[in-house]
Structure formats: C-alpha cells, structure tokens
N, C-alpha and C positions, 0 to 999 in steps of 0.2 A: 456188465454186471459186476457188482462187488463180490471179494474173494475173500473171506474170514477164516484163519483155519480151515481149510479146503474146502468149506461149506460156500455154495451160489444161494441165494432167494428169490423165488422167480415168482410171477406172477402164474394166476391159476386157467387164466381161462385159453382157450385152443385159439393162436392165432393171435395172441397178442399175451404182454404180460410187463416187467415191471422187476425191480430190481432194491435189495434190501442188506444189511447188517446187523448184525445187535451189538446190545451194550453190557443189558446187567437182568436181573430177575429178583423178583419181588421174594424177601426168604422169609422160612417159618411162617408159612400162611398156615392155618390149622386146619386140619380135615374135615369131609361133612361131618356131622354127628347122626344123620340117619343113612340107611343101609337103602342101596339100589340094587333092586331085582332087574332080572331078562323082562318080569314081565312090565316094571315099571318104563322101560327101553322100547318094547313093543306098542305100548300106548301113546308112547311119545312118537315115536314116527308114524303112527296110523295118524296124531292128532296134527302132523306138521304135514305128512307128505300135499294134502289141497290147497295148501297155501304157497308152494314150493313150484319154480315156474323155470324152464327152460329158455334162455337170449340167445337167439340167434341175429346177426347182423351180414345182410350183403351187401359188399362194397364191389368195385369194378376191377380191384385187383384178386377178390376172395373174399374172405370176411374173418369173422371170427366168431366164437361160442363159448358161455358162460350159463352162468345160473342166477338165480333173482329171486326174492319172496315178496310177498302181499304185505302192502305196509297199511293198508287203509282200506275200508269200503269204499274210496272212492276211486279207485282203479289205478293208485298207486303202487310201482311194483322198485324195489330198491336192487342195484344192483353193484358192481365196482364201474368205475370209471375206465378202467382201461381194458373192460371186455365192451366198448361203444365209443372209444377214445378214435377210432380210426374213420367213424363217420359211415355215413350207409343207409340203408334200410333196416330197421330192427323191429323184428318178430318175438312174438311170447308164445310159449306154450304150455297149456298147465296139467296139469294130473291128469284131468278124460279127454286129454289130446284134442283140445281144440286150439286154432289156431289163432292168433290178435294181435293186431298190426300195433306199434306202440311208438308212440312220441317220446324225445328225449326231451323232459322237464327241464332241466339243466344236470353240471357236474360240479362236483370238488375235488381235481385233479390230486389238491396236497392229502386229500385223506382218504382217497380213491373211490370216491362213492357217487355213485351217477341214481338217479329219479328217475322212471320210463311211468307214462300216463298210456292206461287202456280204459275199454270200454267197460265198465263196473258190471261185473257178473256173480251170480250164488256159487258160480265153482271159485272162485278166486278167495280163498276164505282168510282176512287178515294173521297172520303170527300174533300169539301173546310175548312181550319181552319182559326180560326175566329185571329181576332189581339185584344192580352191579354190587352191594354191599351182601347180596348172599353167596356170590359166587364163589367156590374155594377152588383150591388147587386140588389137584386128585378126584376132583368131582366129574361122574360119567357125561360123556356128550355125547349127540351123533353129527356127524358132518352131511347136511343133505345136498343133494345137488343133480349137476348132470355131466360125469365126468367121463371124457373122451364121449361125449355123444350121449352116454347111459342114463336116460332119464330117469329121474325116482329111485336116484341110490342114495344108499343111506350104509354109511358106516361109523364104526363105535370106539372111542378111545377116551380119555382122562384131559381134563385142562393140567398141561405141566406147568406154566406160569400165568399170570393175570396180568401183570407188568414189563411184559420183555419191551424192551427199547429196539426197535427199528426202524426202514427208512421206508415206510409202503405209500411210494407216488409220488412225495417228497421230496428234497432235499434235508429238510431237519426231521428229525428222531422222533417219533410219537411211540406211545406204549400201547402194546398189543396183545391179543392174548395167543397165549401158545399152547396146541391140541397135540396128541399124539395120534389122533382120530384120521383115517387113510383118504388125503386128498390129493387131486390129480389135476392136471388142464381139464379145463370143463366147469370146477367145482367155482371157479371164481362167483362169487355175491351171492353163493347160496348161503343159507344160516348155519352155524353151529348152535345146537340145540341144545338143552339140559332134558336130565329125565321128568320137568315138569312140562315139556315141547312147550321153553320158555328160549326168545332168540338171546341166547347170550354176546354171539359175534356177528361178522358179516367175515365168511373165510377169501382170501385176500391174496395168500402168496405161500409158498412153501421152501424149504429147504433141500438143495440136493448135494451131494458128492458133485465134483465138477465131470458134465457129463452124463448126470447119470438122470434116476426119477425120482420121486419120492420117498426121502428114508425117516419117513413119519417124524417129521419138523415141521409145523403149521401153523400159519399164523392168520390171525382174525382182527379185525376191528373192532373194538369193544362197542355192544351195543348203544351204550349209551353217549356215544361221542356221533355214532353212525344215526342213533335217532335224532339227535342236534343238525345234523347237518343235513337231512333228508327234512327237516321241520322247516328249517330256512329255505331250502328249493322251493318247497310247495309253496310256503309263505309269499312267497317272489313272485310266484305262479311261474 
C-alpha cells in the first residue's frame, strides 16, 4: 500500500481491496444554491435502498464481500473489480433478501469496475444517475452499501472534492470524488447517492491512519466515467 503523509487508501470491500494516493483537489467549486432537508435525505434512501444489492463471492481459500447497484432492467448489477478480482462463485442479494446466483460480465481492473449479470427481477429496481455538471462540493450524499456484512446501510456526509487525483486499481492517477460520508469494508461498488437518490459515484476505497479504520476520507468513481465503462462491458456482452 502507498504511504502519503501517514495516510494508507484501501480498497472497501471485506476480503480484498486495493491501494491509492492523491495529487490535488478541484478548488473554489461553488456551493449548491438550494437547501437539503433530513427529509429530502430520507426519500433518497427509501428511493435507492431496492436498487442497492449485497456481492458476495466464494472462492476455495474464502471469499470476499462487497456492494453493487442495479444498472439496468436487464439484470445488470455494477460493482468494483476488486470485490470479484479473486474469482469464485458470486451471489447477489437485494433489499427483500432474495438470493441470485450472478455471472461476471467482465472487469476494468484500471478503473475498478466489474458488471455481474442476474436473472431481471421488479425487486431489482435500476438507479437514476445524477448529471456530473450539477454535482458541487459540500453537496449532501449518502453512502449505501453493505458494510462489514450490514445490509441496507446508509450513511450521510458532504462531497469534499469532485477532482481528487488518485490511484484506484491502476497504476496512473484518475480523478475521483471525495465523500466525508462513513464507509467501511463491505461498502465496495455500492453508490454514493445525492439528495435526489441520483448515483453520483460508485464508492471505491478509503482513507486510513496506518493501521487504523476509516477516518471519513472516501473515495468514489465518478459516475459517469463508471457508466462509460459498465456501457462498453455490456456492449461486448
């Protein structure tokens, strides 16, 4: 793992993960101009949590565990590459706990984002994604996911940057966006949400003390680099 000012970046999800740095951050982005309520917050996770899907993978040394959203009515479910990098069996599980055995479409190791194919169901309800040119800094998110195990959590913090430069999967630098919003192993390829339960990211890796767990440093794939590259999977079939 790289060492930046005592900061590690680890990947998110239980059982596997990934290693990062940064560069720089995108300044004087300006703030929203309209006001977020709890209860605009509330509607957003009611409106995200049936699209929001639990990856599990067993492999013959163990497995691993991450998070994943519905990209499509066609039983596409987006996830990172390095919560299915290890090979295996890989399970989905969605909001009313049903279980779905899932194919790996393919991955893009450099931008961590893996494509899993299930059986198209009315519980698997696609994300709306949000357009990258409203997103601001300071603007409320939630982080949905399944972390350490915890299906259907949801927690709530601010985008601190839209541009941070880091290394997630890679070896060269891509820009990411950076949450304050509380993610753990587990959260890997679940969405970072806006208060319109619009997918801004796909969360990715975090920041810690060397050592230690999460000291709310989080990073995500900007949706719309992650919807290009989940386009071209499918396109490939």
């Amino acid at each position: 793992m790289l060492l930046l000012a005592g900061l590690t970046v680890v990947g998110l999800s239980a059982g596997a993960g990934g290693a990062a740095g940064y560069l720089g951050a995108r300044p004087d982005t300006p703030s929203p101009t309209t006001s977020t309520t709890t209860t605009d917050l509330v509607a957003s996770a009611a409106r995200v949590l049936p699209g929001v899907v639990s990856v599990q993978v067993r492999t013959v040394s163990g497995g691993a565990s991450g998070s994943g959203f519905v990209f499509d009515g066609r039983g596409h479910i987006v996830t990172n590459n390095h919560v299915v990098a290890a090979g295996g069996a890989v399970t989905i599980v969605g909001s009313d706990g049903r279980r779905l055995d899932a194919e790996v479409v393919d991955t893009d190791p450099g931008n961590d984002i893996a494509v899993l194919r299930v059986s198209p169901s009315p519980a698997l309800r696609p994300l709306a994604f949000a357009d990258p040119s409203r997103t601001r800094v300071g603007e409320p998110v939630l982080a949905v996911g399944s972390p350490l195990g915890l299906s259907g959590t949801v927690t709530a913090g601010i985008i601190s940057a839209v541009d941070r430069e880091v290394r997630l999967g890679g070896s060269s630098r891509q820009t990411a966006v950076q949450t304050d919003a509380s993610i753990n192993p587990g959260n890997s390829g679940g969405p970072l949400v806006n208060a319109r339960g619009e997918v801004v990211g796909v969360n990715t890796a975090i920041a810690t003390m060397e050592g230690g767990g999460s000291i709310g440093i989080g990073f995500a794939v900007p949706i719309e680099r992650a919807r290009q590259v989940a386009d071209g999977i499918i396109a490939r079939g």
